[in-house]
C-alpha positions in Angstrom: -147.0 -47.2 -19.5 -143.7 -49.1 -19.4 -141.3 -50.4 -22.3 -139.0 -53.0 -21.1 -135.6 -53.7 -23.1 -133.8 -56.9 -23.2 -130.5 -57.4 -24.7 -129.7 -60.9 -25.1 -127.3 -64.0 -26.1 -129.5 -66.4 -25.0 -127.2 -67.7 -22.3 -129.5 -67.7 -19.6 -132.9 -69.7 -19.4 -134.4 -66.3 -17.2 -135.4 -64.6 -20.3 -138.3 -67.1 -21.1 -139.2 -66.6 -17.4 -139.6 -62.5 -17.6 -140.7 -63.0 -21.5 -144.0 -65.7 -19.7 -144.4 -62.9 -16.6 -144.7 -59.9 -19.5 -147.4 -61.7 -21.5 -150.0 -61.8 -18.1 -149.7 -58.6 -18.1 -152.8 -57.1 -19.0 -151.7 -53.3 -20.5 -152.0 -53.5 -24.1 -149.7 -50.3 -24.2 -146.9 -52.4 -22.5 -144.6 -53.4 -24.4 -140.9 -55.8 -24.5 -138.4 -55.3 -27.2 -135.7 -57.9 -26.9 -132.1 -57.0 -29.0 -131.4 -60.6 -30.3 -127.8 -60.5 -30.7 -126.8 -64.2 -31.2 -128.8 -64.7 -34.7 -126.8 -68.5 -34.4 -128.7 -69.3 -31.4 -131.9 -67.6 -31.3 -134.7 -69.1 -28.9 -137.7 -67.1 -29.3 -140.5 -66.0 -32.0 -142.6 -63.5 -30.7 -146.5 -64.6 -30.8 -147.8 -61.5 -28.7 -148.1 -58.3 -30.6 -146.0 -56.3 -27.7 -143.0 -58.5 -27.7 -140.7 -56.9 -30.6 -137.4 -59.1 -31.6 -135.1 -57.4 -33.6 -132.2 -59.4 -34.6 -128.7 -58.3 -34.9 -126.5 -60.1 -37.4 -123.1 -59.9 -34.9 -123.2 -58.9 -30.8 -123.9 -55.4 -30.9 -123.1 -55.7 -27.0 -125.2 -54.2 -24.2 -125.0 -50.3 -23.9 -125.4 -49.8 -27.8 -128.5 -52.3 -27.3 -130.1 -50.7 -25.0 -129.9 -47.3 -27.0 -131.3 -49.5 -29.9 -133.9 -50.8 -27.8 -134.7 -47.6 -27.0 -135.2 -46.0 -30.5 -137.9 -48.5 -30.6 -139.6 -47.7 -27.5 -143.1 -45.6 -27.3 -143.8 -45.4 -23.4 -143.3 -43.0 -20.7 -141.4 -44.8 -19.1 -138.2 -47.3 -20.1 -137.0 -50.0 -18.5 -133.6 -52.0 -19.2 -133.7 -55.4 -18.0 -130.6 -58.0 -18.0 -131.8 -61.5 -19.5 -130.2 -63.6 -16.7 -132.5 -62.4 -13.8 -135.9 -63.4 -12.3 -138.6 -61.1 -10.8 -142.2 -60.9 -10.9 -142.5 -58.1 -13.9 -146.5 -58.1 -14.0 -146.5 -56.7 -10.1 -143.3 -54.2 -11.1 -145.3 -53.0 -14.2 -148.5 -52.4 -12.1 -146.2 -50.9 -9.1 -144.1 -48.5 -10.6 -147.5 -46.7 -12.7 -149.3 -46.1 -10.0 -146.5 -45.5 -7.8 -146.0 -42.6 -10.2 -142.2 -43.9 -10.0 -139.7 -42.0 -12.1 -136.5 -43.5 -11.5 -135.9 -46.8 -10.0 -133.1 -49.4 -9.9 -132.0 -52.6 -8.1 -129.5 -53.0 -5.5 -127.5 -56.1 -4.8 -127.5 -54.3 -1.0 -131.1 -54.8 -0.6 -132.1 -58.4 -2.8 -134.6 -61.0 -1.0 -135.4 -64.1 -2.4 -139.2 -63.6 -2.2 -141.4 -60.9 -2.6 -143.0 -59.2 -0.1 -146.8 -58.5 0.3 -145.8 -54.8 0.8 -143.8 -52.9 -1.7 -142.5 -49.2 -1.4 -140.5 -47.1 -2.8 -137.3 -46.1 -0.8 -135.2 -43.1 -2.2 -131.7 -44.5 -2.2 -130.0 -41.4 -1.1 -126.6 -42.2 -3.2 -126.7 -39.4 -6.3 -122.9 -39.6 -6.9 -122.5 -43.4 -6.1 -124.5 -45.9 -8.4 -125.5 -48.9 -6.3 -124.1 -52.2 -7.0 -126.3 -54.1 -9.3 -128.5 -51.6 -10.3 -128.2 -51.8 -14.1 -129.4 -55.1 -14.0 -133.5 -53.9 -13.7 -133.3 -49.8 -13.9 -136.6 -48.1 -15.0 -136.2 -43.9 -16.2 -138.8 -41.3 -17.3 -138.5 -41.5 -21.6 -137.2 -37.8 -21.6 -134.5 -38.3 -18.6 -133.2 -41.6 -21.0 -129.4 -40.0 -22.2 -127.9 -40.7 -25.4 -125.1 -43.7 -25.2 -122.0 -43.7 -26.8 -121.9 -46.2 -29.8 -117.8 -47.0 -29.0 -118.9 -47.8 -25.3 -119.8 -51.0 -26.0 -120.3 -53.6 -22.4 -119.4 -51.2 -19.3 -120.9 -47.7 -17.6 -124.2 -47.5 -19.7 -126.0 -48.0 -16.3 -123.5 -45.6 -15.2 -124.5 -42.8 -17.6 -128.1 -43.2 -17.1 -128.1 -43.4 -12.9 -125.9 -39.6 -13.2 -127.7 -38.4 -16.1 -130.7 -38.7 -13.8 -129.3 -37.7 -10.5 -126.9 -35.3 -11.0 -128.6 -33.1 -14.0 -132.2 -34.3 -14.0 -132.2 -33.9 -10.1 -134.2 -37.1 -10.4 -134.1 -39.1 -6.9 -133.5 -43.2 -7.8 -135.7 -45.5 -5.8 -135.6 -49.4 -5.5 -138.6 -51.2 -4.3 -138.4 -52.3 -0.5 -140.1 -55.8 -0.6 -139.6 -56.7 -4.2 -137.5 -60.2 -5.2 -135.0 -60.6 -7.5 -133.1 -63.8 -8.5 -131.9 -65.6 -11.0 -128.4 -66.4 -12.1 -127.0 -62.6 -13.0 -124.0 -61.9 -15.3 -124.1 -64.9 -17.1 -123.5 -63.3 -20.3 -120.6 -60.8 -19.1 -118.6 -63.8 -17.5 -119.1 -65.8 -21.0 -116.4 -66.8 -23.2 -118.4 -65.0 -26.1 -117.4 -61.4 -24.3 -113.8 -60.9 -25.5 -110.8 -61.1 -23.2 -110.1 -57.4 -24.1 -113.5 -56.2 -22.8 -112.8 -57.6 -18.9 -109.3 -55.4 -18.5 -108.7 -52.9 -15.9 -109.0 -50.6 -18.2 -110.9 -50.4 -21.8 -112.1 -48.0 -24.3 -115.4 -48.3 -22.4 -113.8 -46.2 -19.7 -112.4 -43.6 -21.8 -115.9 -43.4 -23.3 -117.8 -43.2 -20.3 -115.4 -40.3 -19.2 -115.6 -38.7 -22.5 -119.2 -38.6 -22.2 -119.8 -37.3 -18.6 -117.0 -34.8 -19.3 -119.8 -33.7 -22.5 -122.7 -33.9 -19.8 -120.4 -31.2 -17.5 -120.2 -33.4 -14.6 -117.2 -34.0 -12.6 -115.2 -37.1 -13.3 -113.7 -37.0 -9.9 -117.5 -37.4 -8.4 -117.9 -41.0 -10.2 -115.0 -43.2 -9.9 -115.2 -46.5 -12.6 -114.5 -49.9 -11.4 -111.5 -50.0 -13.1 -110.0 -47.3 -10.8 -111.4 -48.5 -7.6 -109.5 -51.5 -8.7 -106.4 -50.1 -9.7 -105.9 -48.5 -6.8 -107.1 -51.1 -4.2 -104.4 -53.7 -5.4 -101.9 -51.1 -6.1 -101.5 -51.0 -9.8 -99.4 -48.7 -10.3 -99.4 -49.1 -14.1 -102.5 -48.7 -14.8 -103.1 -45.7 -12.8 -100.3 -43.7 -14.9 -102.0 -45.1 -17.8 -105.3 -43.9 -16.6 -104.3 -40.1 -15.8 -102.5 -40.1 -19.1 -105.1 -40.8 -20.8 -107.7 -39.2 -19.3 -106.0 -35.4 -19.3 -104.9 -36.2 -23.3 -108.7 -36.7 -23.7 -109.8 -33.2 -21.7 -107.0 -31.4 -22.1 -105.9 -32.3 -25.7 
């Protein structure tokens, strides 16, 4: 059985899309908890037993969301789903049970525009690289679902749970060779709602991220964040001293 998690601002008009796909699905164990976190603007009152909404009184942003969402969940399997993207869910629920799936993600490398009638499963072969996209729709096993940090509030939750799996778990990520996904995608993250803070080179996201795999014993140098790629694609100098300066003060005290 599958429990989907939506975080949502209600900024995109895909939610009610994924929210009409999850009710024809006939499992009465499935289930959809969306974390409501614009209480000012909320568009939807559950009228199917499965669909929980729990709403937040301010933003509690998307990582500490999804580890709400989470707390909440009672299937097998858990699946986080971004609220601005379209894909048919009542196939993917069906799929990824009797595929026996027990990690899978998207990939922006790999998106069609309309399903296929074949789907399969295609080990993405990529354990120290997360593929672009793929925390937009990524499904894990209940017990190979990490703990996120509270303080790492927007960025790297994806990250976490991708490594978690491959690099301690052993866990080989899939994505589904024939599947669509559309929709508009990011709509909340490029929002004026995010703060200006939050969409820096570098944030307190990163140093959380780092401080967390650095707790999991994995390597930072094997997963490099965006910021860095960045920083040293357009040369910022700045920001790379920042970075190392930081990041030994954290591990090395």
């Amino acid at each position: 059985m599958v429990s989907y998690i939506i975080p949502t601002l209600w900024k995109s008009d895909s939610i009610f899309s994924t929210i009409k796909g999850f009710k024809s699905i006939k499992d009465p164990n499935a289930e959809l908890i969306i974390i409501d976190n614009d209480k000012d603007n909320s568009k939807y009152i559950s009228d199917d037993s499965r669909i929980k909404v729990f709403t937040m009184e301010q933003n509690q942003f998307v990582n500490p969301s999804w580890q709400l969402g989470f707390h909440y969940t009672i299937n097998s399997r858990v699946c986080i789903v971004n609220d601005d993207i379209i894909f048919n869910i009542k196939r993917f629920h069906k799929f990824v049970i009797e595929s026996k799936a027990e990690a899978v993600c998207m990939t922006n490398w790999n998106r069609i525009d309309k399903d296929l009638d074949k789907w399969e499963l295609v080990d993405i072969n990529s354990p120290n690289a997360r593929p672009a996209g793929g925390g937009q729709l990524m499904m894990v096993m209940r017990e190979n679902f990490p703990t996120l940090p509270y303080n790492m509030k927007l960025w790297h939750g994806d990250d976490i749970i991708y490594y978690y799996n491959t690099l301690l778990c052993k866990i080989k990520f899939c994505f589904i060779r024939g599947m669509a996904v559309t929709g508009e995608q990011s709509v909340s993250v490029n929002s004026n709602i995010i703060p200006k803070q939050m969409k820096t080179t570098f944030t307190q996201d990163t140093l959380e991220y780092y401080k967390r795999m650095h707790t999991l014993g994995l390597e930072c140098s094997t997963v490099f964040p965006m910021e860095l790629k960045m920083a040293w694609k357009f040369g910022d100098i700045d920001t790379k001293l920042l970075y190392e300066k930081k990041l030994d003060k954290l591990l090395n005290g």
